[in-house]
C-alpha positions in Angstrom: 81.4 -141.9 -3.2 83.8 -144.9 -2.7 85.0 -143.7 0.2 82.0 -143.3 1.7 80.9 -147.1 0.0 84.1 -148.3 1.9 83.6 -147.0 5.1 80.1 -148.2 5.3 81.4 -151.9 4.6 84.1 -151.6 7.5 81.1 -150.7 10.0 78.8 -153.5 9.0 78.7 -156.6 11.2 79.2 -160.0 10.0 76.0 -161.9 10.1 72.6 -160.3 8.4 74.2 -157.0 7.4 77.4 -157.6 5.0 76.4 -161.3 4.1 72.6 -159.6 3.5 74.7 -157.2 1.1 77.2 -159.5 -0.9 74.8 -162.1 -2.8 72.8 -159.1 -4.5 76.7 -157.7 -5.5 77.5 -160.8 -7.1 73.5 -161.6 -8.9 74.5 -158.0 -10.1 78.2 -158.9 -11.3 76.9 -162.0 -13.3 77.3 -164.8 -11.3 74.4 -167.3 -10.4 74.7 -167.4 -6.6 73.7 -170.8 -5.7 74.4 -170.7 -1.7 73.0 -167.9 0.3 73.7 -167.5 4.5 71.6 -169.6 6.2 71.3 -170.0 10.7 70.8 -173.1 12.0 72.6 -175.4 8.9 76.0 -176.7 8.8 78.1 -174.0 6.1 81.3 -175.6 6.6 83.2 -171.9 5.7 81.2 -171.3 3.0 78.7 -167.9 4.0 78.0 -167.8 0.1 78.6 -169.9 -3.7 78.6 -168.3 -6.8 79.4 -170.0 -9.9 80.0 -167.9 -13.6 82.5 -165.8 -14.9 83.9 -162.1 -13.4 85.7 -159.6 -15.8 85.8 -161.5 -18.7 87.4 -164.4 -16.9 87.1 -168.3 -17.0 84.1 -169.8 -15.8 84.4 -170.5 -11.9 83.3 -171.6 -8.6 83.6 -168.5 -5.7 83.5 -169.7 -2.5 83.0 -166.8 -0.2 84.1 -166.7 3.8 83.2 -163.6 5.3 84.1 -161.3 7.8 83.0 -157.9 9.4 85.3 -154.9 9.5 89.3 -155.0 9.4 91.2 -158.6 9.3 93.0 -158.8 12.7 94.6 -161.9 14.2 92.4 -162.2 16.3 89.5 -162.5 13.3 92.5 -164.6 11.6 93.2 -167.7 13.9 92.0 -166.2 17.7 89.0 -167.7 18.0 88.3 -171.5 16.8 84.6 -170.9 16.1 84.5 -167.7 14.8 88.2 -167.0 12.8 88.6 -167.2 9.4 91.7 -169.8 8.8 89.5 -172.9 10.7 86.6 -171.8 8.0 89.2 -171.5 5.3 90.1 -175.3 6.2 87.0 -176.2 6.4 86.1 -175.5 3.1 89.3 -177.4 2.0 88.9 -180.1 3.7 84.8 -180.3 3.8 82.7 -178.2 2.0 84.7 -179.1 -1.5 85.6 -182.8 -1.6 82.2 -183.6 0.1 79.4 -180.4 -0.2 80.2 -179.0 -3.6 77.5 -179.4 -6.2 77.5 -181.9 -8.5 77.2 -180.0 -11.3 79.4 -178.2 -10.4 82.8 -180.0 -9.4 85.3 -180.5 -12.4 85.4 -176.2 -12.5 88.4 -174.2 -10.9 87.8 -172.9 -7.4 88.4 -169.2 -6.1 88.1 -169.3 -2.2 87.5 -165.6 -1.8 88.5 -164.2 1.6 85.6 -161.7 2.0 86.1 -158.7 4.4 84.7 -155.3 5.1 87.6 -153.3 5.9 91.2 -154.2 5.4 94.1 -156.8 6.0 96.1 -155.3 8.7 100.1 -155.4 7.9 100.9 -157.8 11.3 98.2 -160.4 9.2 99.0 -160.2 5.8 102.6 -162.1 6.0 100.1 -165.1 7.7 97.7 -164.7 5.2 100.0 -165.2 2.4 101.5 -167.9 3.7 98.5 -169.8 3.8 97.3 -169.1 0.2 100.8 -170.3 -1.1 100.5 -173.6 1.0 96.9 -174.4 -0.1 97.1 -172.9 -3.3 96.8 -175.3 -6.9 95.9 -175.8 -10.2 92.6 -176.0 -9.0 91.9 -173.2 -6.7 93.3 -170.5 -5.9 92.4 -167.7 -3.8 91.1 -163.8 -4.0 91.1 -161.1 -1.8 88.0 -159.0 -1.2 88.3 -156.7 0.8 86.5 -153.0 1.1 88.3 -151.4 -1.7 87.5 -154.5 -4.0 83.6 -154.5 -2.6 83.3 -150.8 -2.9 84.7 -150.6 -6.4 82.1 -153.2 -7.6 78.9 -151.7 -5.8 79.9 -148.2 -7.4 80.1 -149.6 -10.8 77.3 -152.2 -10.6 74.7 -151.1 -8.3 75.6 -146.8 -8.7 77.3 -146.4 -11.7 76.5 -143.5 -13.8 74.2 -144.6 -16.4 71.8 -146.0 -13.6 72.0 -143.9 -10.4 73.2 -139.9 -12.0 74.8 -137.4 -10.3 71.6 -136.3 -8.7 70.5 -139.2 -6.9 74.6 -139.6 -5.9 74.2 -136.1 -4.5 71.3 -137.0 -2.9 72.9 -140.1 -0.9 75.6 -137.5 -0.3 73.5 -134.7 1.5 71.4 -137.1 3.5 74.8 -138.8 5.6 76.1 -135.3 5.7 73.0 -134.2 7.4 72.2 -137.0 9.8 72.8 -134.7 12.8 69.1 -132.9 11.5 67.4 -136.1 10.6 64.4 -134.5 9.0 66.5 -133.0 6.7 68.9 -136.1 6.5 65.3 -138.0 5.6 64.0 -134.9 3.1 67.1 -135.8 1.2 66.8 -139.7 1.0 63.2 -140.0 0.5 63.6 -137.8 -2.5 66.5 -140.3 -3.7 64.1 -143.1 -3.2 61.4 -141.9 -5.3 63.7 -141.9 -8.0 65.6 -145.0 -7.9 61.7 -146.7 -7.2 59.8 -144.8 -10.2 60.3 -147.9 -12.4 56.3 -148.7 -13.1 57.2 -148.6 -16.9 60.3 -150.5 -16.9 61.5 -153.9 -17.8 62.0 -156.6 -15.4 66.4 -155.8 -15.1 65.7 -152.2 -14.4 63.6 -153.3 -11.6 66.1 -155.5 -10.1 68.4 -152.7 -10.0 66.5 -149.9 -8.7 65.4 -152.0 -5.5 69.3 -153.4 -5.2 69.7 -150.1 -5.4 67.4 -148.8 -2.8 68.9 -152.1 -0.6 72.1 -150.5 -0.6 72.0 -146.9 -0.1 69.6 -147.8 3.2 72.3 -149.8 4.3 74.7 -147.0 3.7 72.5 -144.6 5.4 71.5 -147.0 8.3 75.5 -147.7 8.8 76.3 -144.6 9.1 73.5 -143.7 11.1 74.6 -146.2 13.7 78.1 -144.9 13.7 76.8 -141.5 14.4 74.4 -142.9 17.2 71.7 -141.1 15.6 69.4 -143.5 13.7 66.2 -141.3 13.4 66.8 -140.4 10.1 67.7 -144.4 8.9 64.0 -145.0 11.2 62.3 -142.9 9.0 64.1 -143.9 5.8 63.4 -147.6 7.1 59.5 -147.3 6.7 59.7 -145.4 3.0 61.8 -147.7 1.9 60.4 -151.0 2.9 56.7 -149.5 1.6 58.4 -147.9 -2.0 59.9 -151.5 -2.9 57.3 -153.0 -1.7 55.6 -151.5 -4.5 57.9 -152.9 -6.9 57.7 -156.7 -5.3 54.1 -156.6 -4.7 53.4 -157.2 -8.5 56.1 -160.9 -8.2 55.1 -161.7 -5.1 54.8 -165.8 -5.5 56.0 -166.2 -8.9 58.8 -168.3 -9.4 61.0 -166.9 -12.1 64.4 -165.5 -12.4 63.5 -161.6 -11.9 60.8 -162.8 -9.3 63.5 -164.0 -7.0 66.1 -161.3 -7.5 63.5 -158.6 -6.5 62.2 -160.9 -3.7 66.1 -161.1 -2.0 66.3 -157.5 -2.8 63.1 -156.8 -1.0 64.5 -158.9 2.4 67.8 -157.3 2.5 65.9 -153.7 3.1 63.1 -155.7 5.3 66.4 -156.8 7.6 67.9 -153.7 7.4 64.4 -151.9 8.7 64.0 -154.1 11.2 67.8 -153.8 12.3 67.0 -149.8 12.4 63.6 -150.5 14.4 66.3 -152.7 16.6 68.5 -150.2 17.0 66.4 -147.5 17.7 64.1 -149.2 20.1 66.8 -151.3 22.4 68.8 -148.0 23.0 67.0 -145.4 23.2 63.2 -146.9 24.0 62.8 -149.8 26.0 65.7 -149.7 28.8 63.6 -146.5 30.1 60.0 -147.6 29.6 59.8 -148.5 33.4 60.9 -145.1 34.4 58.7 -142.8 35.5 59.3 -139.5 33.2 61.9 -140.9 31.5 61.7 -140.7 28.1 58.9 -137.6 28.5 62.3 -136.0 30.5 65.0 -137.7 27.6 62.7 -136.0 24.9 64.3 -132.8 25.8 61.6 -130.7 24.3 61.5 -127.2 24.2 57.9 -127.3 25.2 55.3 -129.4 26.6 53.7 -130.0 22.6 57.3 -131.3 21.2 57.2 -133.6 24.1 53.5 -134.8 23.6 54.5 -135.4 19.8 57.4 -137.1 20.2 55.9 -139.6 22.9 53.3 -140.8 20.7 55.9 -140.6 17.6 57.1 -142.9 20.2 54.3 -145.3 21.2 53.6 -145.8 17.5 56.9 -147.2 16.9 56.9 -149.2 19.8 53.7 -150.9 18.8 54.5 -151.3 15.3 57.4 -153.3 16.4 55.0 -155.2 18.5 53.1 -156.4 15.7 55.6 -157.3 12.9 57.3 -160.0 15.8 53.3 -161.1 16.4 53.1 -161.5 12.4 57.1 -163.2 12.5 55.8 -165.6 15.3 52.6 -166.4 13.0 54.8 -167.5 10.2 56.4 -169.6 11.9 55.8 -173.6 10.7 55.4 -176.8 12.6 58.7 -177.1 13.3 59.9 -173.8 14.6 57.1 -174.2 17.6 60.3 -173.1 20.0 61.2 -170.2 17.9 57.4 -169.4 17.3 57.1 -169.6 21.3 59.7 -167.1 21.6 58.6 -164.3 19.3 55.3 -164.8 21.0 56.9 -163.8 24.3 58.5 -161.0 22.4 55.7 -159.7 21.4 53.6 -160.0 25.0 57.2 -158.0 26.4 56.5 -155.3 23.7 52.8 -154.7 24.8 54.2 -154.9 28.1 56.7 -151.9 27.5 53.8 -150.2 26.0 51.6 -150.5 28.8 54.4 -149.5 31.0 55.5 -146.3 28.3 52.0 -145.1 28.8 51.6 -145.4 32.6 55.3 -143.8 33.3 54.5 -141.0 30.5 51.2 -139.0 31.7 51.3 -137.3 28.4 50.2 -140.0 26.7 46.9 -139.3 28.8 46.1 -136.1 26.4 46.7 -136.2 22.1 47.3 -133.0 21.0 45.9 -133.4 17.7 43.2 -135.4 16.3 45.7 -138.0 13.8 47.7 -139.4 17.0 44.8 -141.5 16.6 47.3 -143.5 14.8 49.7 -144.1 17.4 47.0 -144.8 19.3 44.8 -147.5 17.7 48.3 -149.2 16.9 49.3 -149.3 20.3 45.6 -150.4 21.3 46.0 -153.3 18.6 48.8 -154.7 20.0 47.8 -154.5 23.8 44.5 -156.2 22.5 46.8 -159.0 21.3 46.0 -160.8 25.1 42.4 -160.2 25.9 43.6 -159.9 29.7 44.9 -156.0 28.8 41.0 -155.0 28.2 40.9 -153.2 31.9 44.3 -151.6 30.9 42.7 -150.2 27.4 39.0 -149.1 29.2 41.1 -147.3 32.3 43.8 -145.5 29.1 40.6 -144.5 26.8 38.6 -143.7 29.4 41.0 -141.4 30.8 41.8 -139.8 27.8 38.0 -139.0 27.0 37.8 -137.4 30.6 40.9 -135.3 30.1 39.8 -134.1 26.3 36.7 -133.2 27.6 37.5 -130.8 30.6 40.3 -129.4 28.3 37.6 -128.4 25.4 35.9 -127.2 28.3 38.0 -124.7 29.9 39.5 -123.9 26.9 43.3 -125.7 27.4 44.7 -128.0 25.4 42.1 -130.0 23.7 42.7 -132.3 21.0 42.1 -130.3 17.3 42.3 -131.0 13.9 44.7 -128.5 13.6 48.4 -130.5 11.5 51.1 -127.3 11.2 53.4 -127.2 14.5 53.3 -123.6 14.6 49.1 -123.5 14.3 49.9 -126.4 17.1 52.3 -124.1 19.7 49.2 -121.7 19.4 46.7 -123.6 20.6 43.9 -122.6 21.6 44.5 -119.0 20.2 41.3 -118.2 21.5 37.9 -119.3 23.0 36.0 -117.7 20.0 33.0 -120.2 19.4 33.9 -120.1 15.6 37.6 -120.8 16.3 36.6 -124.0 18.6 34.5 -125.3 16.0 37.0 -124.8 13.2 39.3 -126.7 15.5 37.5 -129.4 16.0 35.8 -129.8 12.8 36.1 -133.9 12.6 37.5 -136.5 14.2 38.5 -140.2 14.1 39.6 -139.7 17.5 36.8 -140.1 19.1 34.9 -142.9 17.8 37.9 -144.5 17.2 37.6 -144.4 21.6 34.1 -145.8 21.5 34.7 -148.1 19.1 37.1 -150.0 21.4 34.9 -149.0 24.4 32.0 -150.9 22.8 34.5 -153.8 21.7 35.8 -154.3 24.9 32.2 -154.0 26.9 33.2 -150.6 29.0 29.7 -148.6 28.6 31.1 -146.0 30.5 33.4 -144.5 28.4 31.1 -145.1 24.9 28.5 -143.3 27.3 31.0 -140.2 27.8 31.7 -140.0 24.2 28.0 -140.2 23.3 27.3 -137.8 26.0 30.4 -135.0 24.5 29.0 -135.5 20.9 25.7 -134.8 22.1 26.5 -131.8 24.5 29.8 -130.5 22.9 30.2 -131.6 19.7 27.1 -131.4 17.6 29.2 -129.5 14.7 32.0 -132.0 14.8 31.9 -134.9 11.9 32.3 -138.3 13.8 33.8 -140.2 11.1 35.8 -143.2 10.1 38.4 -144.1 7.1 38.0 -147.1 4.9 40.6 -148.1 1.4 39.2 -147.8 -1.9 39.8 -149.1 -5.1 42.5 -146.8 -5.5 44.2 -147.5 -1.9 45.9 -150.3 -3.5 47.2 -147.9 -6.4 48.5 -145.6 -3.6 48.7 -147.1 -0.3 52.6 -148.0 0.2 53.7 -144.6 -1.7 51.2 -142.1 -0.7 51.7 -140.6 -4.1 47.9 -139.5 -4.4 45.0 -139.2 -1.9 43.0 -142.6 -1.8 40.3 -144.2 0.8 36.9 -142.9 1.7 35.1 -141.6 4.9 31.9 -143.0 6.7 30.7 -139.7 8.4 28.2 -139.4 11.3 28.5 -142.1 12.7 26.3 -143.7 15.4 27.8 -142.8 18.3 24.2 -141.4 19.9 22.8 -144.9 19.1 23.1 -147.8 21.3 26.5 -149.8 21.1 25.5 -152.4 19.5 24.2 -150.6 16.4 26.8 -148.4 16.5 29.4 -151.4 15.9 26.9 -152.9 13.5 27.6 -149.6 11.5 30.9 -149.1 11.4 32.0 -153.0 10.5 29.3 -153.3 8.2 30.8 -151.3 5.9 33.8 -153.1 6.7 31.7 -156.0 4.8 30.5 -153.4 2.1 33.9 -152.1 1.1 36.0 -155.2 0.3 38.9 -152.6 -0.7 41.0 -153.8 2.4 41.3 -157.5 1.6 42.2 -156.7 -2.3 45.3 -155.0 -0.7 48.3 -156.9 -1.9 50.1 -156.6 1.6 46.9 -157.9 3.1 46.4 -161.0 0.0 49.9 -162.3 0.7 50.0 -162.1 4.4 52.7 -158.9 5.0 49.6 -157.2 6.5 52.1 -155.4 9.0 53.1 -153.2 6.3 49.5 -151.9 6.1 50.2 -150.7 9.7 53.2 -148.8 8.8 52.2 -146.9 5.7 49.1 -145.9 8.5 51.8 -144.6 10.3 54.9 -143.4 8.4 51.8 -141.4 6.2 49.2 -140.4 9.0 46.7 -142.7 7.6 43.7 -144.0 10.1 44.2 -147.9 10.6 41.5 -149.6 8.8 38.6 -150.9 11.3 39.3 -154.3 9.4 41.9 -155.3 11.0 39.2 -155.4 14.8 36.9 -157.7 12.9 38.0 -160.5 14.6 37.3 -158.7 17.9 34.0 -157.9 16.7 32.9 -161.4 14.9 33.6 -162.9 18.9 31.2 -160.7 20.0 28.1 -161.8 17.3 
């Protein structure tokens, strides 16, 4: 287990991944970490301050300078921005006769040389020489490199008494079997429900377990990375951000000790999911969504249903990471109005590369199965974003509806309710009546279409679903999916079924009623804005339990589409 501890600290990079890593170490070792990273401010060669006492020691200031991987020297003095002897003299001649706390100064000093990997031999005769010249009564220096870092996360965050030999085994299988990453992912969800079934523990055991879950997806993601297969850290991304959000969501703004702790716990594994989403996206997404056939042709599918999967798999994520930079650029204050500008531009490029994923992909004309819905109301959400996409959405849903229904028609490959792959290969076994209407018993599909039709004005297309219902699908339950009051309960850990179903719904009735219907009980079930995600403004992780757990995308989140219209 150390070894593999170590080697994931010699991959991580510098800034947000081992600096996201080392204040939760030391809040778990003890110390009261005063300074955390920070972009934009001045550090003077100080990434991180700790003050307290380590292994029984004297009480003392740690001032931490970090770097990523192996100490070379080049990362020693080859680079006068970026080295670590110009921010080892800046914290001697700087940050400790002018920065220092008050409360603080008086205390021995340990400037702790913080690195991921190791001091190669050509360095360490410089290095030494350094810490013998600047070295006195009052400070001194440490050396922390991977062994020392690894030692202390395997005693402090998986030691034996906490994490057992079965969730350690766990970890273990999951990196070993990143190559299958529904395997690698079997294996680490399993390890997460354990480490986050802490309901009936104290406030310590919390911080713990979701220091805990921080670190082991930063192991997995690491490793993921070096294997250039980050599926299984994706997927592990989205259950881990929505299991310790279930621990959080019960601190969320309180201002006490365990409070904080659990909310810095909570934003490492936020950064490390959206450093997988990253990952994931710029490499193997959105450098081909221009190219006709692309990804459908990258998918490498065995057969034209694992490529029609995968490509909405696809579009899902893809419009997920859409929204969360929309919601980033929304939290953006007064005074970030450039950085808020830029994550709206972001986000218009990510509906753009949706738009364009759709039109190069002609799969994504047809869902196999009735819950790509999903994908597809996610995707819709975020292309809604600028009003000016509405043609875009009418011409994409209207062709879908036209393609569905000469495919139930002539009996290819219509859209069913039908979830196993192998029911899914088989499709349509056979033009039996009975087996048609057990296929397409229900659906959200479909007035999920004319709902957007009818928000968007395109009569057409909510005429051609009115018209299929009417003439094709009398025996098929037109439905849609609103929380209850046990969604809350169950939403970010899909533990137990939760939510409720509005069935027939208007779609024979003019549009107008038919909206009326569907948001009024938006109005009549006031489950969706008791969800703690949605009360504290992290609505986006509503979006990706809907995804990561097949779940419809509440019709609350169109209101504002349809208040406009009123």
């Amino acid at each position: 287990m150390k070894l593999i501890i170590k080697e994931y600290l010699a991959s991580l990079k510098e800034r947000d991944e081992l600096d996201a890593i080392l204040p939760d170490l030391l809040s778990q070792l003890g110390l009261n970490v005063y300074s955390r990273p920070a972009r934009g401010t001045r550090q003077d060669g100080v990434d991180v301050g700790a003050v307290g006492s380590l292994d029984g020691g004297p009480e003392k200031v740690y001032l931490f300078s970090i770097k990523a991987g192996d100490l070379t020297r080049r990362e020693w003095d080859g680079d006068a921005a970026q080295s670590l002897r110009p921010s080892l003299n800046e914290i001697l001649d700087s940050y400790i006769p002018s920065r220092l706390p008050a409360e603080h100064r008086g205390k021995d000093i340990s400037i702790c040389i913080t690195i991921g990997g190791n001091v190669l031999e050509q360095v360490r005769p410089l290095l030494t020489g350094y810490i013998a010249q600047n070295s006195s009564a009052k400070i001194s220096f440490e050396e922390w490199n991977g062994d020392k870092l690894a030692a202390y996360i395997q005693s402090e965050f998986l030691r034996e008494d906490l994490l057992p030999e079965e969730a350690r085994s766990l970890l273990r299988k999951s990196l070993a079997m990143l190559d299958e990453p529904e395997i690698s992912y079997r294996h680490f969800a399993a390890l997460i429900r354990g480490l986050s079934a802490v309901e009936a523990l104290n406030d310590v055991r919390r911080i713990t377990a979701i220091r805990q879950m921080s670190i082991c997806l930063w192991i997995l993601f690491s490793w993921a990375r070096e294997a250039e297969n980050v599926e299984s850290a994706y997927l592990a991304g989205e259950f881990t951000l929505l299991h310790a959000w279930n621990i959080f969501r019960f601190y969320v703004g309180q201002n006490t000790k365990a409070a904080r702790a659990i909310e810095t716990a909570f934003l490492s594994i936020f950064l490390a999911y959206r450093q997988v989403c990253s990952e994931f996206l710029g490499k193997n997404v959105l450098p081909y969504v221009g190219k006709l056939h692309a990804i459908s042709d990258a998918i490498r599918g065995s057969c034209s249903l694992e490529v029609n999967l995968k490509l909405f798999d696809i579009l899902g994520r893809l419009g997920s990471d859409g929204l969360w930079t929309c919601w980033l650029a929304g939290r953006c204050v007064e005074e970030q109005s450039e950085l808020r500008e830029a994550l709206l531009r972001e986000t218009r490029m990510r509906a753009e590369a949706v738009k364009e994923l759709i039109f190069n992909n002609p799969a994504l004309l047809l869902p196999a199965k009735d819950d790509q819905v999903v994908d597809i109301l996610i995707a819709t959400l975020l292309i809604a974003v600028d009003r000016d996409n509405s043609p875009f959405i009418s011409s994409w849903l209207g062709e879908m509806v036209a393609r569905a229904g000469y495919s139930y028609k002539t009996n290819g490959k219509y859209p069913c309710v039908l979830a196993s792959y192998s029911e899914l290969l088989e499709h349509p076994k056979s033009a039996d009546n009975d087996y048609r209407k057990s296929a397409t018993s229900a659906s959200i599909l479909y007035p999920s279409i004319a709902l957007w039709a009818a928000l968007i004005g395109d009569t057409e297309t909510y005429d051609k679903v009115s018209a299929m219902k009417r003439e094709n699908f009398q025996h098929c339950t037109f439905q849609f999916w609103y929380p209850d009051d046990a969604s809350e309960m169950y939403f970010y850990t899909d533990s137990n079924p939760h939510g409720a179903s509005l069935a027939n719904v208007a779609i024979d009735r003019p549009k107008d009623e038919f909206l009326d219907q569907a948001f009024g009980e938006c109005e009549r079930s006031p489950h969706f804005k008791e969800l703690s995600a949605v009360k504290t403004a992290w609505w986006p992780l509503i979006v990706i339990a809907c995804r990561h757990y097949r779940l419809p995308l509440p019709l609350h989140f169109l209101e504002g589409i349809y208040k406009d219209l009123k």
